[in-house]
C-alpha positions in Angstrom: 15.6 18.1 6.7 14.8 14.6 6.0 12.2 13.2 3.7 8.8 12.3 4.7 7.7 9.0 3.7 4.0 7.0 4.3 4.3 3.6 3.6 2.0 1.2 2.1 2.2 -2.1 1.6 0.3 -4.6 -0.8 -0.9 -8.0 -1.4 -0.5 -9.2 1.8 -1.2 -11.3 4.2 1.5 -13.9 3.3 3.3 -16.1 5.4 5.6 -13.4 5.8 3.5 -10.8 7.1 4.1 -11.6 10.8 7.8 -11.2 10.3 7.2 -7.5 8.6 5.0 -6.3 11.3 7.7 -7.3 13.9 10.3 -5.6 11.8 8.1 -2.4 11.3 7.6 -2.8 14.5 11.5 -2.7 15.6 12.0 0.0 13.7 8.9 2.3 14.4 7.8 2.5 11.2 3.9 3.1 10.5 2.3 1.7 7.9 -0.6 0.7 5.7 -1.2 -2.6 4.6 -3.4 -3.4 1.9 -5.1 -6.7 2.0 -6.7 -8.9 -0.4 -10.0 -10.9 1.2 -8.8 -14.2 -0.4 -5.8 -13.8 1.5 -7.1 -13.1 4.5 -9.1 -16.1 4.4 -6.0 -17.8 4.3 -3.8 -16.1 6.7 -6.8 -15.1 9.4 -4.3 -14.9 12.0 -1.6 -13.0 10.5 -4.0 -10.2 9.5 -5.2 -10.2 13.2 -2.0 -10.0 14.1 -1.2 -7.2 12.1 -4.2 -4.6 13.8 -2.9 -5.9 17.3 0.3 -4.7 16.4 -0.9 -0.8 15.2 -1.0 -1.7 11.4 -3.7 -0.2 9.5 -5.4 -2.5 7.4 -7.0 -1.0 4.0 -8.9 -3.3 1.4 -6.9 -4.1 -1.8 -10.1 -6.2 -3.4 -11.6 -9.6 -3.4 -9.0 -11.5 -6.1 -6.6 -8.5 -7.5 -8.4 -8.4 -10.2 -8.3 -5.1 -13.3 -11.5 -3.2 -12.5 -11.4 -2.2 -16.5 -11.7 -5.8 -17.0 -15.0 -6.4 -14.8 -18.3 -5.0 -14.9 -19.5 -2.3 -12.1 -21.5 -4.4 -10.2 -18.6 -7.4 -10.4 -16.2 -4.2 -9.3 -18.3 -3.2 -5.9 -18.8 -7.2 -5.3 -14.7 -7.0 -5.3 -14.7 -3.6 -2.6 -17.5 -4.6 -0.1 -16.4 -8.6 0.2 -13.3 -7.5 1.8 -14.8 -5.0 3.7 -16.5 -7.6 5.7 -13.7 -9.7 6.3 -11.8 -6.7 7.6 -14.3 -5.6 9.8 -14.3 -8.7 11.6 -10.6 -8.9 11.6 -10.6 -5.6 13.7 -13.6 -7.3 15.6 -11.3 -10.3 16.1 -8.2 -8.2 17.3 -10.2 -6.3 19.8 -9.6 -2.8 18.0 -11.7 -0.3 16.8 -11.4 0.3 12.7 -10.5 4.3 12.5 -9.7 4.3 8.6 -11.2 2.7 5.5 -8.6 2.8 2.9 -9.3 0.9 -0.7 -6.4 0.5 -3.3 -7.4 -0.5 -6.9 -5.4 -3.7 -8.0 -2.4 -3.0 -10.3 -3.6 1.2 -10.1 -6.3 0.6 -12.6 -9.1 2.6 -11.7 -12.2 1.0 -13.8 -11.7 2.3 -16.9 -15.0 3.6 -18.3 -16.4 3.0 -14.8 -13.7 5.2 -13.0 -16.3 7.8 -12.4 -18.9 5.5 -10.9 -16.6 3.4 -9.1 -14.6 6.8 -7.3 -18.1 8.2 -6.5 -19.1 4.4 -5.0 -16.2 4.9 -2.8 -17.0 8.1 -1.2 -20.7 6.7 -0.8 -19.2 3.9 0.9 -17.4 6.0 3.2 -13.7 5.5 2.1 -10.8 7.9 3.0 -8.1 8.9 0.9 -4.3 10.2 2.4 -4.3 14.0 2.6 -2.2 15.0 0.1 -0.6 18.2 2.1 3.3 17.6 1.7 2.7 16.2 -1.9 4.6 18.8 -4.6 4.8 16.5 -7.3 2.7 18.2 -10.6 2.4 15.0 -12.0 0.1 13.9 -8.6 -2.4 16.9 -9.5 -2.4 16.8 -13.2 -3.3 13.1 -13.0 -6.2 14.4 -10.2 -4.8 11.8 -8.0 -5.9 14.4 -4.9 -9.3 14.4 -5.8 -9.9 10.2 -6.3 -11.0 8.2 -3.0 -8.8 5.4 -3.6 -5.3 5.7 -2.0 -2.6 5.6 -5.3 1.1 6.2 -4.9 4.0 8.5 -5.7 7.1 5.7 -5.4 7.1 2.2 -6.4 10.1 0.0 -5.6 8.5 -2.2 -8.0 11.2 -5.1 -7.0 8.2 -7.7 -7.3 9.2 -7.2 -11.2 12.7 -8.4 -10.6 13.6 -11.4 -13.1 14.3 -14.9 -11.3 17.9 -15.8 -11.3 18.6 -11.9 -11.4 21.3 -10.8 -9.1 22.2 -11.9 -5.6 20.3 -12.2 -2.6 19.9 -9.7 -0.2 21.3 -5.6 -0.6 23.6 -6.2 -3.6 21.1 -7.9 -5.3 17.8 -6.0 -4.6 19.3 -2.5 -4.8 21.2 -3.3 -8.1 17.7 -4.4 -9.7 14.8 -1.8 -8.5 14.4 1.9 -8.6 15.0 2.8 -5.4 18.0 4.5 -5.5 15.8 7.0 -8.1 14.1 7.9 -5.1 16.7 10.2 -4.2 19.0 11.0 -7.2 18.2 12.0 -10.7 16.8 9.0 -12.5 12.9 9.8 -11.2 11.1 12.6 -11.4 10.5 13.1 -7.7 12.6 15.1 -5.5 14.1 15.6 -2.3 10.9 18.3 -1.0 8.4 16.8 -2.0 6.4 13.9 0.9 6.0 10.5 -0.8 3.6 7.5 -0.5 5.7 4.6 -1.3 4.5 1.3 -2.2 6.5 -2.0 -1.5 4.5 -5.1 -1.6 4.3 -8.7 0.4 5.1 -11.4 -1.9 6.5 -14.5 -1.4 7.9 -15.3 -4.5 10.5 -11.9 -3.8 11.1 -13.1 -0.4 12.4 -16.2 -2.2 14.6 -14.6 -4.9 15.8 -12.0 -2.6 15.7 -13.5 1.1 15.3 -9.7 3.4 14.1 -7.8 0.6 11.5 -6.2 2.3 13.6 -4.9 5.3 16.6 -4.6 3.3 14.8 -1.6 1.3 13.8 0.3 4.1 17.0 -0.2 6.0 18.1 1.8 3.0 15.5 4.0 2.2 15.7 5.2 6.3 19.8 5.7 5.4 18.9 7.7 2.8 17.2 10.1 4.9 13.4 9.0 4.9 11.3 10.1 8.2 8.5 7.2 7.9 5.2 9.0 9.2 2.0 8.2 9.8 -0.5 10.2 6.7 -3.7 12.7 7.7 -6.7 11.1 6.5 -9.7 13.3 4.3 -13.0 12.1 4.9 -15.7 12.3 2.8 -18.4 15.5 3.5 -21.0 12.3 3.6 -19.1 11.2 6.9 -20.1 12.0 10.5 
């Protein structure tokens, strides 16, 4: 039985972005891809290119900031900017937006505001990944079922790979992130148990580790991940 595996993706769009779509793309993998509006100011076209090509876009925030480190108001200023330029990416690429998706910035919820800010969300109409397939207790203990922001079971976490570290490409990036935990004893998930694994679209791994980003799911698939497309909740406020 293979693993199943959702995919999401953060930070982007980069330069690179193009180049991951096309490789998801070869490799019919689904995924989610959580934007910041700043960036896609700056890389229009790549997010554009991104819903042509069946990626679903969620909103990551305005400038990545720590929502415990901003007020409420400055918070929803940081969720409803993007939402905007989103929508008129979709607008842009000629497809209809099926899923609103929001990922808080580094995983920090708000702090004192996490109550106010999770019941903003489902106001606003935001979905969160059904979390049928998820065994982990940790995932329930933590409530992460119940919040409207999408969180995450796996991080690769290779954006926190030292520069100079290693070598490029598989020896390299393997050696230095956690994904081999993913499957062996080192990390508290298991083999059962559905995952929503985060990787991330930054430049600065692309230059310390030239492929990372395909490199890791080339392995990850090896392993025995089945990438799949999540179900969606929607809020009881929804149509």
């Amino acid at each position: 039985m293979r693993k199943t595996t959702y995919l999401t993706i953060d930070d982007g769009p980069t330069e690179n972005t193009i180049r991951h779509v096309n490789y998801l793309k070869s490799r019919s993998i689904p995924a989610i891809m959580f934007f910041l509006g700043s960036s896609i100011e700056r890389q229009r076209e790549a997010a554009i290119y991104a819903v042509k090509h069946g990626i679903i876009v969620g909103n990551h925030s305005y400038s990545h900031p720590k929502f415990s480190e901003i007020s409420f108001d400055e918070a929803t200023l940081e969720i409803r900017r993007p939402e905007e330029l989103i929508d008129q990416v979709y607008r842009d690429a000629g497809c209809k937006r099926m899923y609103k998706l929001f990922r808080f910035p580094y995983g920090d919820k708000g702090g004192a505001n996490k109550g106010k800010l999770q019941e903003f969300l489902r106001s606003e109409g935001f979905m969160k990944i059904d979390p049928a397939g998820i065994t982990h207790p940790a995932y329930y203990e933590s409530q992460l079922d119940k919040d409207w922001d999408v969180y995450w079971t796996f991080d690769y976490a290779e954006y926190a790979i030292p520069e100079g570290v290693g070598t490029p490409g598989q020896a390299g990036i393997l050696n230095y992130t956690n994904a081999m935990n993913l499957w062996t004893g080192g990390s508290p998930l298991d083999q059962s148990s559905a995952e929503i694994i985060l990787l991330h679209d930054h430049s600065t791994t692309e230059m310390r580790f030239p492929g990372y980003f395909s490199e890791l799911l080339d392995y990850t698939i090896a392993m025995g991940a089945e990438f799949k497309m999540p179900g969606f909740v929607r809020s009881s406020l929804q149509a």
